[in-house]
N, C-alpha and C positions, 0 to 999 in steps of 0.2 A: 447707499454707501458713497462717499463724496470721491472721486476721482482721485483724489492724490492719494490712495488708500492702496496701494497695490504693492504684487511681489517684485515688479520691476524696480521698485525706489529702492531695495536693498544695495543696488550695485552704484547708486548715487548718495553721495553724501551730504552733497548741495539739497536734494530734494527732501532726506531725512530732516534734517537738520532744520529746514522750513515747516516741513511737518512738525516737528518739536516745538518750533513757537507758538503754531498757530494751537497745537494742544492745549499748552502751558497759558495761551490769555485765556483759552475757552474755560480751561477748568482750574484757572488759578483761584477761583472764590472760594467753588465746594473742596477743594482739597485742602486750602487754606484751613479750613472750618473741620475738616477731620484730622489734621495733622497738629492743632493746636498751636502752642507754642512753638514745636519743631517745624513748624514752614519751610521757615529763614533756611533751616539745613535743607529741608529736601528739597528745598524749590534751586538751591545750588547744586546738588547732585543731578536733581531733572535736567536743568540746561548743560551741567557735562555730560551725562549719561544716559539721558534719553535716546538719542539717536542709536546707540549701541544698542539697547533693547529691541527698539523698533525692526533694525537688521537683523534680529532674531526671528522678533514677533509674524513678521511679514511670510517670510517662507514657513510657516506653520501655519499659518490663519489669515491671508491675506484675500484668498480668493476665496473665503464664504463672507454671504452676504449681511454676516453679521459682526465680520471682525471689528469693525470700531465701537459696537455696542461694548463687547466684550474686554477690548483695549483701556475705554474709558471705564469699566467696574475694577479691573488692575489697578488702575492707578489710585482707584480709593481705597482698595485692600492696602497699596504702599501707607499711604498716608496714614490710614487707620495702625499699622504698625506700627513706622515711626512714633507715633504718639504716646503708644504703650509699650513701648522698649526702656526699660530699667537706665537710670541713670550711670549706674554700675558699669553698664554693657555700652553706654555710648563711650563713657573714656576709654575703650578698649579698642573701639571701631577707631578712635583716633591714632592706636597705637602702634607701631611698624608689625606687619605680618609674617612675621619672618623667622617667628618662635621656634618651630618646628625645625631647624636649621642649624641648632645648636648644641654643641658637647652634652650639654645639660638635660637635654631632651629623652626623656624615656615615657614609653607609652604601658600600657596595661587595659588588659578587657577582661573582665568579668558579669557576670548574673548576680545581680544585685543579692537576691534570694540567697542563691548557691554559700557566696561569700562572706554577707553580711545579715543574712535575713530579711530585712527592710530598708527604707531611708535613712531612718532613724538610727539602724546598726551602723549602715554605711558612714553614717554621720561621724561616730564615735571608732570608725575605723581609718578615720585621716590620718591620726598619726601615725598607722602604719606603712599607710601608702610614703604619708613624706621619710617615714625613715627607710625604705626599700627606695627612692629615689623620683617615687614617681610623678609626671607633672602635666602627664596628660591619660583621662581615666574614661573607655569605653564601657558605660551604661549597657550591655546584652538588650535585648526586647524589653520593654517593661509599660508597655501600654497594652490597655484593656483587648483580650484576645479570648476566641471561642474558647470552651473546656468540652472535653480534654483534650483537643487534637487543634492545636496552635500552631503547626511548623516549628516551635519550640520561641516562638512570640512573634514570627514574622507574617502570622495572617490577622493584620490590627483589626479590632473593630471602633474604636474610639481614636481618634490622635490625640484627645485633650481629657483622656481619663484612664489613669494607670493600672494595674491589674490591683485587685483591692487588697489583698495580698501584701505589698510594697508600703503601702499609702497612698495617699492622698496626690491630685496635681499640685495641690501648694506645698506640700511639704517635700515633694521632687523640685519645684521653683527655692525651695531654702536651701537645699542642701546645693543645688548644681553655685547656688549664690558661696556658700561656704566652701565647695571647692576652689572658686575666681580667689574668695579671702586668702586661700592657703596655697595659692602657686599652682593650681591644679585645673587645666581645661578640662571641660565634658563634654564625650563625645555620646550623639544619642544616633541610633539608626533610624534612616528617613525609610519608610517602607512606602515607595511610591508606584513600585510597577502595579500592585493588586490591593486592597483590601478583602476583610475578610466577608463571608456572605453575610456577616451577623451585621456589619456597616450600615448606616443608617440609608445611605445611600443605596446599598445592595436593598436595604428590605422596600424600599420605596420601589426599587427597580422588579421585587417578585409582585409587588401590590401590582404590578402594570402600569407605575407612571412611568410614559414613554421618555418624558426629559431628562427619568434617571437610569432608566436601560442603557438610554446614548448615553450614558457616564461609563459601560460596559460595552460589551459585545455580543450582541444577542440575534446568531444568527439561525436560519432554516440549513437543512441540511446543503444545500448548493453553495451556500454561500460560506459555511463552513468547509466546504470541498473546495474552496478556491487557496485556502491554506492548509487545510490539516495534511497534505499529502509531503510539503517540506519543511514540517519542524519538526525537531525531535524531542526525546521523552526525556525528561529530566530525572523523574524519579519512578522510573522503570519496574521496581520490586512494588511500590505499593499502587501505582495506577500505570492503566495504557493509554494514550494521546494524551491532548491538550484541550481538549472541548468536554465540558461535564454539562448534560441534559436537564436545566431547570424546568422543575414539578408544575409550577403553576401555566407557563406561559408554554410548557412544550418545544423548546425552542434549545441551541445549544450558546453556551458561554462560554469562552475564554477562558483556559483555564490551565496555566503553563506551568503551574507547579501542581499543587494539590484541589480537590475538588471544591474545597470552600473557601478557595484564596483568588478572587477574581479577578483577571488582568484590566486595568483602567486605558479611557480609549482617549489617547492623547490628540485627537485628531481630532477631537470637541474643544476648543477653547476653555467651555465652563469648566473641563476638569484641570485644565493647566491652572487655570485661577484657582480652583477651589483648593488645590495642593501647593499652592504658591500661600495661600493662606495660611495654610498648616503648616509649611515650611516656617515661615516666619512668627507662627507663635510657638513653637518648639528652641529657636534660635531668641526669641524675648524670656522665653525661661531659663535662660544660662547656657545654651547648648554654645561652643565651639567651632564644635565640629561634628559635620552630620554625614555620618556612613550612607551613600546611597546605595541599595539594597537592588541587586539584582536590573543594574542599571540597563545591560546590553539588551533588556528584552523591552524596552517601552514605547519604542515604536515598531507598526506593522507595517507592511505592504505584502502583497497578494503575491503568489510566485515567489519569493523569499523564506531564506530559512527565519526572519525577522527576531535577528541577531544584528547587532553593533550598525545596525545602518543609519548611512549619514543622516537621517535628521534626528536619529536620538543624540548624536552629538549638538544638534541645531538645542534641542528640549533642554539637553543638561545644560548649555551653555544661559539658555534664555532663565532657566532658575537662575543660575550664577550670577544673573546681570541682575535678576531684582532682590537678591542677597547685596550688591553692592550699593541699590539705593536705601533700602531700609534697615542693612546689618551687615554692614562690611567688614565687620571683623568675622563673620561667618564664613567656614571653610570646608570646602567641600570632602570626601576621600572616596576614590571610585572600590567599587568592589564587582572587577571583572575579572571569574576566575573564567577566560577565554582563553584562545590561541596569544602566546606574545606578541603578534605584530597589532592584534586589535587589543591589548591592552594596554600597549605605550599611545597609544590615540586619544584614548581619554582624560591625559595629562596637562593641562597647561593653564597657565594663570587663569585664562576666561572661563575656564572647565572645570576640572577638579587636579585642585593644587595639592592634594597629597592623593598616593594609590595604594594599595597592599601589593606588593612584591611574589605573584605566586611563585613564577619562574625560578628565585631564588627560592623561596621555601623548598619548593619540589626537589630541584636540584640538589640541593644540602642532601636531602633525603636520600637522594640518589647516590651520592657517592660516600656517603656512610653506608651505604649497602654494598658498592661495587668496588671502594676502596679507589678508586679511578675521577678522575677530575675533566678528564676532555670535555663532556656533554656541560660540564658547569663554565668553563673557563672561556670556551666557543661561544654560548648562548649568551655569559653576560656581556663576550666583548662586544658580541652586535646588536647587545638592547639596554644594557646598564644606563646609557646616559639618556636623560630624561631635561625638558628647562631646567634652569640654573637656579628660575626662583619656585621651582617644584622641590616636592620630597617625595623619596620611596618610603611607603611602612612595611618596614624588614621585620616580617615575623615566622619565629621556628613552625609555630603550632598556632590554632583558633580554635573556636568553641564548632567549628564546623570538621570536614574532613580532609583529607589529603587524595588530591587528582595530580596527578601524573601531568602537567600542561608543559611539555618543552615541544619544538619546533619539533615535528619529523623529520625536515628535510635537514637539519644539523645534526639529527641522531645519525639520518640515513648515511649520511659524508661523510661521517666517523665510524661506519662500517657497522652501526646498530640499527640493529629491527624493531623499530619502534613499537610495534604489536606485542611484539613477543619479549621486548625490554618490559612493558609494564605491566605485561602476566606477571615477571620476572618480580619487579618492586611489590606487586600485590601478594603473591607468596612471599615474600622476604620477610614485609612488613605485618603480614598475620601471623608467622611461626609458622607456616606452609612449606617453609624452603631449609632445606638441612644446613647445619651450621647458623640459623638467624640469630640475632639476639633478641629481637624484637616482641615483642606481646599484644598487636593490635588485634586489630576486628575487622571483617571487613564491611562497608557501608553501602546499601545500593546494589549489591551484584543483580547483574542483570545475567536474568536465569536462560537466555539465549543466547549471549556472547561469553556467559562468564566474567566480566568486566567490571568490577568496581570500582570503590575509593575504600581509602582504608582510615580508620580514627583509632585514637588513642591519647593516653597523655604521655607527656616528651620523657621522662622516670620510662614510661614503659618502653614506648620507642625504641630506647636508647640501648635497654638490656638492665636499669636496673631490676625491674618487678622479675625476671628471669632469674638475675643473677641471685636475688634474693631469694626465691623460694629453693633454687640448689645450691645457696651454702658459697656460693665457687665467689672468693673474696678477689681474685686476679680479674674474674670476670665483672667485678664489682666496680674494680677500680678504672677498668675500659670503658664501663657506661657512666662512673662521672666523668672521666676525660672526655667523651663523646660530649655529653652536656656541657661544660666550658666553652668546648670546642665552637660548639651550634651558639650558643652565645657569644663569643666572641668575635663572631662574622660578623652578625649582625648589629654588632655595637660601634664596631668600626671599618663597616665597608662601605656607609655613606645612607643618609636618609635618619629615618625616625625611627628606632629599634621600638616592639613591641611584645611585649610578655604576655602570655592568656594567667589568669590568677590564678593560684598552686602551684605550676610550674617550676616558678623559681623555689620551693619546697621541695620542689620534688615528688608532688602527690603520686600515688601509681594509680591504674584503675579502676573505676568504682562498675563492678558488672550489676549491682542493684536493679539495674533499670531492667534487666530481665524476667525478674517480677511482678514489674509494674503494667499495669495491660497498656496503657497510655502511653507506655515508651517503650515496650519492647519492641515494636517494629523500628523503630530509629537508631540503631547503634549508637548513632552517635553521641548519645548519653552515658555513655562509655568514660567519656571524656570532659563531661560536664561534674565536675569533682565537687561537694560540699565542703567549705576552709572552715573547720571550727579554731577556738580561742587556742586551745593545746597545739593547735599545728602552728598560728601563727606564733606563737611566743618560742615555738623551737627554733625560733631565725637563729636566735642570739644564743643557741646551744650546740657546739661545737662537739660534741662529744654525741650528737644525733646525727642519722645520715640529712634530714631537712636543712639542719643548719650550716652542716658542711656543703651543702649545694648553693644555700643560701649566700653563704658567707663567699666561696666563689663568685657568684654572681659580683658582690658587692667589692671584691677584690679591682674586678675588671671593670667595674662601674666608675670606681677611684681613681684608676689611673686614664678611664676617657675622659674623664673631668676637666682633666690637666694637660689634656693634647687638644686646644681650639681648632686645630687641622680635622679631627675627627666631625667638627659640628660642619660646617661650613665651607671645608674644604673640597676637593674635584678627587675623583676616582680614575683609576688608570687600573683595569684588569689584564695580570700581564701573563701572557704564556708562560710554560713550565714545562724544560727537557726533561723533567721526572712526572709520571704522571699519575700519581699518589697525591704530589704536593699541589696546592692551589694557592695561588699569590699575589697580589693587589698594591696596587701604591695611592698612599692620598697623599697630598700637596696641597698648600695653599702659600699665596707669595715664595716665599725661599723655604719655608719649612717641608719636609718631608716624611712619611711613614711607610716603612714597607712591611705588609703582614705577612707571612707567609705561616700556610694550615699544613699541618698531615692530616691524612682523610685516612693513613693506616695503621693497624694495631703491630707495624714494626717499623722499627728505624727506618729513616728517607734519607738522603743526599741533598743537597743543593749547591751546586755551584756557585761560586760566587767572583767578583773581580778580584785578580789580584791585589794584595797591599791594605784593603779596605777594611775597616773597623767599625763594630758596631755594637751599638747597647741594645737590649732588649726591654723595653718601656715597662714589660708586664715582671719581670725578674731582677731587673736592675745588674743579671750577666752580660759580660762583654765577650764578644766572637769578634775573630779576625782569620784570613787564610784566603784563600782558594776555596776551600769546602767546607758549610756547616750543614752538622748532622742533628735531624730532627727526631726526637724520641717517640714513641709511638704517640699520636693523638696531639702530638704537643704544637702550641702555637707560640708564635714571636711576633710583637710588634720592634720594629726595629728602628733604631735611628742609626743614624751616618755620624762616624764621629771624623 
């Protein structure tokens, strides 16, 4: 390995940057020759952006004796990308990144399957999506995965071949092209901490090629005892540890979710590349924006709970940096449902420039149970704000479950017992706790602490599927108000609002999956709704409860259209002497918004300055006084007249 190869040049930029030339004469020929035409570009990205990478590369792989072999196959994987990136997707890489940032912005995720049946459905379901508003569409799993027991698509066995089911990879490559036509990013899940055992990679690794066991973790029992004693169990109800005993080799494997989803050993160079590969032919197929999947677990060390540690920040960063030589318009979104303080970590231009928001999810959830705002109002003053040229994805509900993730020590300072607060949410939110309205499940309970998550769809959540099967129409009209409610936090408290699909219909429950022997162990199928054509077409039927939910939605959707403050503008969560009400101000230049929520089913108070006058953006009513009173559930966007 040639001496100027080391982890020391990270903290030198004179030495990187000599590095980078001397790379760039060695291998300006061959790369030349795999990047074709596109050179010209990359060879101008290399000389800005090389050195970045390198400060990556180096503290990951610097001190094996094979990092520059490995170095120099990188960069031909760049090259060979660039070459085969859609002309489409290069005007895009030209184009300011800053989409996600505006009034206009609304997301949605769904199951291709679920929603649309296939590609093809999907295809011919644009115009729905464009007439619900939506402009950025999260693709669920849909790459080739074991049967029947998939993690519900997150244990892949192909990256470059869809479930057959779906179609075809090219006809995923047309349609992600005819979303870019119709205003619409796709987003596809990168599933990089495991593949599945059925991975071509995984069956080379039971054959006993050793060069693809090191793509895994295949240790003896001692060496398994250097970790198994501090990680915990993920999914507690259907397996116990994290190591599952492979048949042929006798040995144990990695195994941090389920037994055929095997964790990749990032601490090999070959597999940073070979997912560096797949990264990028996933983003040359129209991708976006690519959900990384279960990011806090991808690097280990011995003695750790081998969670969120600094060099998985070093790994997510070093992806991001070769997203900006070969697909810069490619964007990252973390998916760490972690403690808050390690999830605002994984936020920043270099990293992943948009996150999913649990802390708010949670919390929403929280005080539509508790009717009380402190734990929401505390939590987001000391972690809402995120970079400037970041987004939060603010979403009510996912195709996943709901965990309870707020600080303790904020609960505890507010005189709540956080142990015993989330007993509290899991009875609430199953129909466990007298008075609920809710109708969920719970997910996971771990048959030792009692401890779960709980799923559902947001109709059920809320109290309509209740309110409906007893008749009780007051109780009906609480859980659309709830629904508005949860909606309109997240339209305008800042970031990217995101819908799971049905939702905004209103779906309630589907318990089918109790039947099915494949999903009965996962609840969370509960919540994975099939949208047929009758459901969709009751958008536009007013005289259904779908379309009345619907048509809500799209009330409030209208009026953020027309507030640029809501896209772009800065958050200010502001305390509240009533602590029912929850209340927020966004600003941009001189303009202003103040929202203020009731979180209860009775009238609230608010104080306000004397003399001062206001309109309410959502109503087009004017308030003025000392005191405005909020009607149960009811929310105001407010301007200063």
């Amino acid at each position: 390995m040639p001496q100027y190869l080391t982890r020391s040049m990270t903290a030198d930029p004179a030495q990187l940057a000599h590095f980078s030339d001397i790379l760039l004469k060695r291998y300006s020929s061959s790369l030349k020759t795999l990047a074709k035409g596109r050179w010209p570009l990359l060879a101008e990205r290399l000389r800005q952006q090389l050195p970045a990478l390198l400060a990556l590369y180096l503290p990951l792989y610097g001190a094996r004796f094979d990092a520059y072999y490995h170095l120099e196959q990188l960069l031909k994987i760049l090259a060979k990308a660039i070459a085969q990136r859609p002309d489409y997707l290069l005007a895009e890489d030209a184009a300011p990144q800053d989409w996600h940032q505006s009034e206009q912005a609304l997301g949605s995720a769904c199951y291709v399957d679920l929603f649309a049946g296939d590609f093809q459905g999907l295809k011919q379901r644009i115009q729905y999506l464009q007439q619900t508003g939506i402009n950025y569409l999260h693709l669920m799993p849909l790459f080739k995965a074991p049967e029947p027991n998939s993690d519900g698509g997150y244990a892949v066995s192909d990256y470059r071949a869809t479930m057959p089911k779906l179609g075809t990879m090219t006809e995923l490559a047309d349609l992600m092209q005819s979303l870019h036509q119709h205003g619409i990013r796709p987003v596809l899940d990168f599933v990089f901490n495991h593949t599945s055992d059925e991975h071509r990679w995984a069956q080379k690794a039971k054959a006993g090629d050793s060069e693809y066991q090191d793509y895994y973790f295949f240790f003896d029992e001692a060496e398994r005892d250097r970790y198994a004693p501090y990680l915990r169990e993920i999914f507690p109800e259907i397996r116990r540890g994290c190591f599952t005993r492979e048949a042929n080799s006798g040995r144990w494997v990695w195994t941090t979710f389920n037994s055929f989803q095997w964790d990749l050993n990032y601490a090999n160079p070959a597999v940073f590349n070979a997912m560096a590969e797949e990264m990028l032919f996933l983003a040359n197929q129209g991708a976006a924006v690519l959900r990384l999947d279960a990011l806090a677990f991808v690097w280990k060390e011995a003695g750790t709970n081998c969670e969120n540690l600094p060099l998985a920040h070093t790994l997510i960063r070093a992806f991001n940096q070769v997203a900006r030589l070969a697909a810069p318009a490619l964007q990252f979104k973390s998916e760490a449902i972690v403690h808050p303080d390690e999830v605002v970590k994984y936020i920043a231009p270099e990293e992943c420039q948009l996150s999913y928001n649990p802390l708010l999810m949670a919390l929403l959830w929280n005080s539509l149970a508790t009717r009380k705002t402190r734990l929401l109002t505390e939590s987001l003053q000391r972690r809402f704000a995120i970079d400037p040229h970041c987004s939060w994805v603010n979403y009510i509900r996912c195709h996943d479950d709901i965990g309870w993730t707020f600080d303790d020590n904020v609960a505890w300072q507010l005189g709540i017992n956080p142990e015993h607060h989330r007993q509290f949410l899991n009875q609430f939110y199953t129909g466990q706790f007298a008075g609920s309205f809710a109708s969920g499940v719970p997910f996971q309970q771990n048959p030792q602490t009692g401890d779960c998550r709980v799923a559902g769809m947001l109709a059920s959540l809320t109290g309509v599927e209740q309110a409906l099967k007893t008749g009780n129409n007051a109780h009906l009209q609480h859980a659309l108000a709830r629904i508005y409610l949860l909606n309109s936090v997240i339209l305008s408290i800042g970031g990217l609002p995101l819908l799971y699909m049905g939702d905004e219909l209103g779906l309630l429950n589907d318990y089918s999956y109790q039947q099915d022997a494949a999903k009965k162990d996962d609840s969370r199928w509960v919540n994975r709704v099939a949208v047929n054509e009758q459901q969709l077409e009751s958008a536009t039927d007013n005289t259904k409860l779908s379309g009345k939910i619907y048509q809500q939605l799209q009330q409030l959707l209208g009026v953020r259209r027309r507030l640029p403050l809501l896209g772009q503008g800065k958050t200010e969560i502001l305390a509240s002497a009533n602590p029912h009400l929850f209340s927020y101000r966004r600003y941009q230049d001189q303009q202003s918004l103040l929202c203020v929520v009731n979180f209860s089913e009775h009238s609230q108070t608010l104080a306000m300055p004397a003399g001062s006058q206001w309109r309410d953006e959502l109503s087009g009513n004017l308030y003025q006084g000392a005191r405005l009173e909020l009607q149960p559930y009811q929310v105001l966007w407010l301007t200063a007249l």
